[in-house]
C-alpha positions as a LaTeX table, in Angstrom:
\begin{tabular}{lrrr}
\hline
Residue & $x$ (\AA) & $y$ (\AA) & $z$ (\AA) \\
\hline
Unk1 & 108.42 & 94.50 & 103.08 \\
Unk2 & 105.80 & 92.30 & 105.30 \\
Unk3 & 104.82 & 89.10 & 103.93 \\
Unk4 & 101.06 & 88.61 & 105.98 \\
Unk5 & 99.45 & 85.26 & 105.53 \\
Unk6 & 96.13 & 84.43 & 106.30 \\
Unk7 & 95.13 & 81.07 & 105.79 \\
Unk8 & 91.81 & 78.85 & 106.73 \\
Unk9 & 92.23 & 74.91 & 107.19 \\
Unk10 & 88.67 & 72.39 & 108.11 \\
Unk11 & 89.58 & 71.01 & 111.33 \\
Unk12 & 86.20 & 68.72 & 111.47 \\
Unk13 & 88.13 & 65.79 & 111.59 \\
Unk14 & 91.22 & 64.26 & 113.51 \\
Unk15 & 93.56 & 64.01 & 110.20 \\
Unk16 & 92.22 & 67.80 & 109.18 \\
Unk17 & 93.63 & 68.70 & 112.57 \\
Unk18 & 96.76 & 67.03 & 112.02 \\
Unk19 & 97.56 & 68.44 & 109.07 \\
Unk20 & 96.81 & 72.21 & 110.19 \\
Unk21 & 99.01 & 71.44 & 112.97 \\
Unk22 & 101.84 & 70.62 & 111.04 \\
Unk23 & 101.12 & 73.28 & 108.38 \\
Unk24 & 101.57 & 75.50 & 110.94 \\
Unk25 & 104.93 & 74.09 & 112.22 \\
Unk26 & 105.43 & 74.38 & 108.95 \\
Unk27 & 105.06 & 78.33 & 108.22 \\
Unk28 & 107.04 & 78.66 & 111.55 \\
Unk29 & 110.11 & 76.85 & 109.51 \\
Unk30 & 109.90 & 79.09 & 107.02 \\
Unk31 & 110.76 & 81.95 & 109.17 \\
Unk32 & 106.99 & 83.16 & 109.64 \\
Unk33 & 105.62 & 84.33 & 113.20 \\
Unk34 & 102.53 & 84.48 & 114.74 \\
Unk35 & 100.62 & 87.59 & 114.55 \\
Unk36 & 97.00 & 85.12 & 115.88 \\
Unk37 & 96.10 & 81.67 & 115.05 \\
Unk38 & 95.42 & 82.36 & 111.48 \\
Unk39 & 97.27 & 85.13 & 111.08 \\
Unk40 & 100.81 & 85.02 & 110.57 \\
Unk41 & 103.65 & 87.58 & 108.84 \\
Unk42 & 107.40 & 87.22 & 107.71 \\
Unk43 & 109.81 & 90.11 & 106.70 \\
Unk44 & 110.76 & 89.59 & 102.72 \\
Unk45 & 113.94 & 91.61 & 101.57 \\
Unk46 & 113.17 & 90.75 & 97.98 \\
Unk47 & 110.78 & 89.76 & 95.42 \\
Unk48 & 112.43 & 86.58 & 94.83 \\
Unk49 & 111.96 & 85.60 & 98.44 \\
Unk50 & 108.84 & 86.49 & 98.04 \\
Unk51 & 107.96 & 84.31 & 94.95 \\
Unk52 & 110.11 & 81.14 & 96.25 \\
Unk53 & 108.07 & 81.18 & 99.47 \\
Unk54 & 105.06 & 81.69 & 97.29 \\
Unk55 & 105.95 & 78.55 & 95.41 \\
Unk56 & 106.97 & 76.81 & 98.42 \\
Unk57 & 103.18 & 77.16 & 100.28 \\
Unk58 & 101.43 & 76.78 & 96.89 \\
Unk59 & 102.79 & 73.33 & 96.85 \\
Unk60 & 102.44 & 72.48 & 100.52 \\
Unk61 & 98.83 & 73.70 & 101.29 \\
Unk62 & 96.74 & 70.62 & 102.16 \\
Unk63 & 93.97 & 69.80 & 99.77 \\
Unk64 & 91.04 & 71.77 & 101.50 \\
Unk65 & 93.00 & 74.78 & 102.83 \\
Unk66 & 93.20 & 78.27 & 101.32 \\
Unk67 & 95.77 & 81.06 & 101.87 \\
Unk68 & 95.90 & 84.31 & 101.46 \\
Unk69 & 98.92 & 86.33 & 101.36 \\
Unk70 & 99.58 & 90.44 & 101.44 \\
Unk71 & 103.08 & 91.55 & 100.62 \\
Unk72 & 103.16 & 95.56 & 102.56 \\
Unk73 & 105.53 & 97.95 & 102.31 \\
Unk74 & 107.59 & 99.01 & 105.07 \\
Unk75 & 105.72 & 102.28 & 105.29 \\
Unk76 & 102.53 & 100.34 & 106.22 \\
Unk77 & 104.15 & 97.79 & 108.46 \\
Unk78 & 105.72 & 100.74 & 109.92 \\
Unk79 & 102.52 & 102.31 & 111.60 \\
Unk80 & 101.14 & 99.13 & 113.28 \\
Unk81 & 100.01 & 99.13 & 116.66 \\
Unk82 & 99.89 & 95.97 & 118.41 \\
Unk83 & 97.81 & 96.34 & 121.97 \\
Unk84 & 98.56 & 93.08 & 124.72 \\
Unk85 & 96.90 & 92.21 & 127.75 \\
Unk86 & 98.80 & 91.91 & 130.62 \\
Unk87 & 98.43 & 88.28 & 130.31 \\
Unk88 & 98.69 & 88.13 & 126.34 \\
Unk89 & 101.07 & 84.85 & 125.65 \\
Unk90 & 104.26 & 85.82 & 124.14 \\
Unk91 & 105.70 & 83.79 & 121.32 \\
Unk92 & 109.51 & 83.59 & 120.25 \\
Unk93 & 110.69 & 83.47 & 116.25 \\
Unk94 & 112.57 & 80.76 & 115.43 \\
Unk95 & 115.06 & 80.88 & 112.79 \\
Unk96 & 113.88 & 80.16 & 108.60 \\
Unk97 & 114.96 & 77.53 & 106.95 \\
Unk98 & 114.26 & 78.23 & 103.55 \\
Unk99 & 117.38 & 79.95 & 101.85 \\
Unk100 & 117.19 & 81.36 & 98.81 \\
Unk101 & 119.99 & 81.69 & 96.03 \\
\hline
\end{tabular}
């Protein structure tokens, strides 16, 4: 299963920007990957994964922001095409580190 997370954060001000910054530092921690600025996705092997990183962003989400999260099946995930320009940037996953019992 695909964990895809959507999220929108104000960035009128200098601490709104901040804290989308680091919210997004923050998503890469937990083992999530860009897909586009708002737009990123993590493989879930289970549904408690699922549900502890669910807690874990309910309670970190600044004030003002709002998330929204699709869990899809491998099936769906499967037939995704993803198109790049030649000059598309490139973006490495770094490791999670939110482990789950």
């Amino acid at each position: 299963m695909v964990l895809l997370l959507s999220f929108d954060l104000p960035r009128n001000t200098k601490q709104e920007r901040k804290q989308a910054n680091l919210y997004r530092k923050r998503l890469v921690e937990l083992g999530f990957s860009m897909k586009q600025f708002s737009l990123y996705e993590r493989e879930v092997l289970s549904i408690n994964t699922k549900n502890k990183l669910v807690q874990t962003l309910n309670e970190e989400i600044p004030d003002t922001g709002l998330i929204t999260l699709y869990l899809l099946p491998d099936e769906v995930n499967d037939k995704q095409v993803t198109i790049l320009g030649k000059n598309a940037p490139h973006y490495t996953i770094g490791r999670p580190r939110l482990i789950v019992f």
